[in-house]
N, C-alpha and C positions, 0 to 999 in steps of 0.2 A: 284181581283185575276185573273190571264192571265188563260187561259184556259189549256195548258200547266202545269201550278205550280197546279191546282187542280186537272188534271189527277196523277199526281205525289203524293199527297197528298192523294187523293183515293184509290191507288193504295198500299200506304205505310201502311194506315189501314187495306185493305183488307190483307194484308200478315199480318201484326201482328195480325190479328181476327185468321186467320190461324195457324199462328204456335201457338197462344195462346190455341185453339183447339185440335190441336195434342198433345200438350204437357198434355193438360188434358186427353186425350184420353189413351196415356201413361200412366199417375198416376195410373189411373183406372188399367188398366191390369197390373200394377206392385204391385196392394197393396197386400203387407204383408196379412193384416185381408184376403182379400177375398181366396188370394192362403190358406193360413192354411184349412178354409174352404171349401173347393174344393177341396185338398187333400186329405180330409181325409175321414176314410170310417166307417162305423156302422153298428152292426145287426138291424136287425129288430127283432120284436117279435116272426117270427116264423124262425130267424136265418139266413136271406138272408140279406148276405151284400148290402148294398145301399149308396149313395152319394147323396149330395144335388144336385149334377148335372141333376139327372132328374127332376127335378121343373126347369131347366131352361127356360125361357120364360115367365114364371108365377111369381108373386111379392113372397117371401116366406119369412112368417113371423118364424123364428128359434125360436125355446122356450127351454132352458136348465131349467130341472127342478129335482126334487125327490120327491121321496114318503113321504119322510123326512120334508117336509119344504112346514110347512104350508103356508104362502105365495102365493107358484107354486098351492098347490092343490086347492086356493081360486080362481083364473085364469084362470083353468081350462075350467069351464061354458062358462066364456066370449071367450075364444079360439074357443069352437066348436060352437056357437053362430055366434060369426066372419065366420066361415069355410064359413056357409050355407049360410050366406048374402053375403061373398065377392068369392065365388066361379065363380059366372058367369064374375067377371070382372076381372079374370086371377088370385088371388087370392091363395097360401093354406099355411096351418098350418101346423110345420113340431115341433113337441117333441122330446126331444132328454134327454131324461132321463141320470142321472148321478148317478147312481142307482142298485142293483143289478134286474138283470132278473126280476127271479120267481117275486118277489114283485111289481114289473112294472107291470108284465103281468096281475097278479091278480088283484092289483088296477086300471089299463084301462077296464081290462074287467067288472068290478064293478062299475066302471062309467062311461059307455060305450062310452069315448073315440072314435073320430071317424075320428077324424085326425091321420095319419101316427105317430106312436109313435120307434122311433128308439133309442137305447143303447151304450152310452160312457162307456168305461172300464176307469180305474183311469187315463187315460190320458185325458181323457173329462174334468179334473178342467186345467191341462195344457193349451188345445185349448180353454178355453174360456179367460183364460189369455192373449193369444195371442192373441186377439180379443180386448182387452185393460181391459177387467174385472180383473185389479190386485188382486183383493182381493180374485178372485173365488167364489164371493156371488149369491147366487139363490134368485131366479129366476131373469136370465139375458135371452136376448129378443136381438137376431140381425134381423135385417129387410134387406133384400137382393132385391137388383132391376132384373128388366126381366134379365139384361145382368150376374145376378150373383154374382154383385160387392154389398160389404158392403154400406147400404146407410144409416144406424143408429144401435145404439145399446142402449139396455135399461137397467139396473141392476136395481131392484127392480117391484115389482108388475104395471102391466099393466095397465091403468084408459083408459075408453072406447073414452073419450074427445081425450085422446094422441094418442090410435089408429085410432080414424077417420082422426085426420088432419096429421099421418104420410102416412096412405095407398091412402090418397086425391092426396097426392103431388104424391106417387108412380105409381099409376095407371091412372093419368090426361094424 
């Protein structure tokens, strides 16, 4: 090969490595999943609207759950378990109950809950649909990378094995 024909050749990779890049770069800020999520807003427990935008930077494991369904309350432990060990590596736990109030509150304060527990009104089974959870089943689990964007979602109860090798990849 002439020196010439593999400057050319180099050169032809290098842009399509590039636009292959961009165009993923792209995907990412146009997904569907992560805008619903980003748009949208929740109380907290003591009534101040919040967005998952403030964890931005930080891995944030989303947990939709209820008081209702046992499952989510089994998960629980292992959620604020996770908080304390994955906190220093950017790290946090965000609940987002589908649920009414009073009963949140009282059940977090009863098991003293220590991650951020925030409140979906009946449109919270809609965004998790949008999320791809068509069935709207609990406990469903999006895992959100530093930048924000959807980087998994889990429907059904959590196993500690699935969480170490999804937050390994996240926070490498």
């Amino acid at each position: 090969m002439t020196p010439q024909r593999r400057n050319i050749v180099v050169a032809g990779v290098v842009a399509a490595t590039a636009l292959g890049a961009g165009a993923f770069v792209a995907l990412q800020r146009s997904d569907p999943k992560a805008g619903a999520l980003a748009s949208a807003r929740f109380a907290d427990l003591h009534g101040k609207t919040r967005a998952l935008s403030e964890w931005q930077g930080k891995v944030v494991v989303v947990n939709f759950w209820a008081t209702w369904c046992a499952p989510c309350l089994e998960e629980i432990p292992l959620l604020m378990t996770l908080r304390r060990a994955q906190a220093a590596r950017g790290v946090e736990i965000v609940g987002i109950a589908v649920d009414q109030a009073a009963k949140v509150g009282e059940f977090a304060a009863k098991l003293r809950i220590d991650y951020p527990i925030l409140l979906a009104d009946a449109g919270g089974l809609d965004l998790i649909r949008s999320l791809g959870n068509k069935s709207g089943g609990l406990p469903f689990t999006v895992f959100l990378d530093r930048a924000g964007s959807v980087a998994r979602t889990k429907l059904g109860i959590l196993k500690q094995p699935e969480l170490d090798s999804v937050l390994a990849a996240l926070t490498a």
